[in-house]
Phi, psi and omega in degrees: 000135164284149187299359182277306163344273174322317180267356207273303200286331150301327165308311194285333203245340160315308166309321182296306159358273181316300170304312161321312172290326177274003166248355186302329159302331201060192179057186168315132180304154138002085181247177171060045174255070193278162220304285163355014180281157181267123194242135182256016182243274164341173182240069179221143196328127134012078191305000176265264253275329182305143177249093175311300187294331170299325183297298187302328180298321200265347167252001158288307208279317174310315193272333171267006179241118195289006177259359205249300230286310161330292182331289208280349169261352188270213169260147185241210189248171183317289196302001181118150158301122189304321170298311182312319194270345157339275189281337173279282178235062159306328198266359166289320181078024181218202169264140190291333187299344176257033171245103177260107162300128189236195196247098231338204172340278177286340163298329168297282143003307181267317166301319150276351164302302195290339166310315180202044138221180189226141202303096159140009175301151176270170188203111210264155182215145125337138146265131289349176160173173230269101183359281170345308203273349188273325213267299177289024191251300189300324162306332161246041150084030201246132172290147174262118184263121183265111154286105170311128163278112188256181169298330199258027188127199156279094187302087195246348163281334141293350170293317236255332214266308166317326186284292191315304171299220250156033171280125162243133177244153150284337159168183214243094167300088183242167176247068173312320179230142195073021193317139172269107034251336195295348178081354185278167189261078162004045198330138186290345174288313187284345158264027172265286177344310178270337164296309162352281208308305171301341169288312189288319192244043158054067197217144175268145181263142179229122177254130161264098206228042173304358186266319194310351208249020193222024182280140168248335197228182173055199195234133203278112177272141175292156180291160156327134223248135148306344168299314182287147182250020142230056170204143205234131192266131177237107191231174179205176155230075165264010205217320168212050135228333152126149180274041151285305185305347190069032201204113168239182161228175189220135190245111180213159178341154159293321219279305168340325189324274156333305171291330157309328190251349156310301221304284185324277180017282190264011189241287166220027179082274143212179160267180188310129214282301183316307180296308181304313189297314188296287180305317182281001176261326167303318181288346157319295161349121155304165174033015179285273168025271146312322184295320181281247194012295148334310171268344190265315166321296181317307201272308170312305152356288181304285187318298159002278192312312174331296181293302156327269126031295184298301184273007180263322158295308192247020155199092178300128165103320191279293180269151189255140194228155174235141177301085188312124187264020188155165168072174181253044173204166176248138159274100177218156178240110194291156195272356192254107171312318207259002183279165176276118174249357120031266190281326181278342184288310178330274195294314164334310170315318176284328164284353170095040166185172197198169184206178179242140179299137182288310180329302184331328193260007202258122163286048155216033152077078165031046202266289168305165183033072187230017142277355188237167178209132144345085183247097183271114185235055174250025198206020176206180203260152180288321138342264174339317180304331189268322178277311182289002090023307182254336185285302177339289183285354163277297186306325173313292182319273141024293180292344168270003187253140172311133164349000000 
């Protein structure tokens, strides 16, 4: 490649960068933003947390060892490679034979939606809870049911009350730890619960749980237990190893199994034979793994704290904030009914930084949580964090001074 190359291609992926980060908020892209703004939004890594050099070591090590390297370009089979699906699950707590490698999260995702609903299925969620996976539930045409996110959890004595009055779901969508947007943690009682619930009124449970291996603070509750033949774990290492890569799983029933790797099958097959072969010889690493982990815990931490800190200082009173115990976002809520936060996003953008609108997270259509917002602080510097922080308590201020 030329040095021309090389740079045509750097642009190109700077850019991509940027539109990311600016769609990353959800609702209408941006306007009056620059490019330099500190963006509070999307749900993307550190670029200090990616481990560029383990990545680079370990497909240098794939592509140079002539017994792999071929091997690892041609095509494989659905379910995943056996060292990979190996180690996802050890890391699982299961049998490797219930591991399907996917193309990350939302691919997983989708490969199970299309597996078991059918266009008018209903489908119980979170309140709030993560665009996306609402945007591939409306492709396939499946109705939505809102579970309020409480302080105290998931409000499953109304789901449950409802389940009794006759609502039938095909399944219960959760983000158990770290949720998206709220950041909250999932009491183990309510995923006993929920499993509970889907085995007696016959619904599959989906923990969607990319945050969990990113906990920094408090004490880590088990995931939804695998023991229930109705519930299916949807995980990825887009949160840490970076989603350039591409690669999540999916951990599910037997009776499930089977209909799943057709689906892969007959849709794209499988994933890159090269990428799965590169990732299972870095997790293969003793302590490579943990050594990431470690440092992105650490570096979330900080920031966390920065950004709280900052902003608790510089609008005492305003925002109501939960100390984040993991994953990469803050939930806050202004205490002033009547401000427009709107009107305050408006002038942030304009002071040089953004956030994501809470309404955005609401499955009934942005009716709701139009008092909360969105705080993505893993992608930016605890520097950075502080100033926007402050650009942040100038537009509040700003929305409060009369016409």
């Amino acid at each position: 490649m030329t040095a021309a190359a090389g740079t045509d291609l750097a642009t190109v992926l700077s850019d991509l960068a940027t539109r990311r980060s600016t769609l990353g908020g959800f609702g209408p892209a941006p306007t009056g933003l620059a490019p330099d703004a500190i963006r509070l939004l999307g749900g993307t890594p550190g670029d200090e947390a990616l481990p560029t050099e383990q990545l680079q070591r370990v497909f240098a090590e794939t592509l140079a060892d002539p017994a792999v390297s071929v091997a690892a370009l041609q095509y494989s089979t659905a379910p995943g490679i056996e060292p990979l699906r190996a180690w996802i699950a050890a890391h699982e707590g299961t049998d490797p034979d219930r591991v399907l490698v996917t193309n990350g999260a939302l691919h997983g995702l989708s490969l199970l939606f299309s597996a078991v609903l059918d266009p008018g299925d209903t489908v119980a969620v979170e309140s709030p809870t993560f665009p996306l996976a609402l945007r591939v539930l409306g492709h396939r045409g499946a109705r939505v049911v809102p579970v309020p996110v409480t302080a105290d959890g998931l409000d499953l004595d109304s789901l449950e009350q409802r389940l009794r009055d006759g609502l039938r779901i095909k399944l219960l969508y959760l983000i158990p730890d770290f949720q998206n947007p709220t950041g909250a943690t999932l009491p183990a009682v309510d995923r006993a619960r929920a499993a509970e619930l889907g085995e007696r009124y016959g619904f599959l449970v989906v923990s969607d749980n990319p945050y969990r291996d990113l906990r920094f603070a408090g004490d880590p509750v088990d995931d939804l237990s695998l023991d229930s033949d109705a519930v299916v774990r949807v995980n990825t290492f887009s949160k840490t190893l970076g989603p350039g890569v591409r690669l999540g799983w999916l951990v599910t029933p037997e009776w499930l199994r089977p209909s799943l790797t057709q689906l892969r099958a007959n849709i794209d097959q499988h994933t890159s034979l090269l990428t799965q072969t590169a990732i299972a010889r870095l997790l293969h690493t003793p302590g490579a793994f943990d050594d990431i982990l470690t440092h992105a815990r650490t570096l979330y931490s900080e920031r966390a704290a920065a950004l709280t800190g900052e902003l608790r200082d510089a609008l005492p009173g305003t925002l109501d904030i939960t100390d984040a115990e993991g994953g990469i976002f803050l939930w806050a809520r202004a205490t002033d009914p009547d401000l427009d936060l709107t009107a305050v996003q408006t002038r942030a953008r304009a002071l040089g930084t953004d956030f994501s609108l809470g309404r955005y997270f609401d499955p009934e259509g942005a009716v709701h949580y139009t008092d909360h917002l969105r705080l993505g602080f893993s992608n930016n510097t605890s520097a950075d964090l502080r100033v926007a922080a402050r650009r942040l308590a100038e537009a509040f201020t700003a929305s409060h001074r009369p016409a």
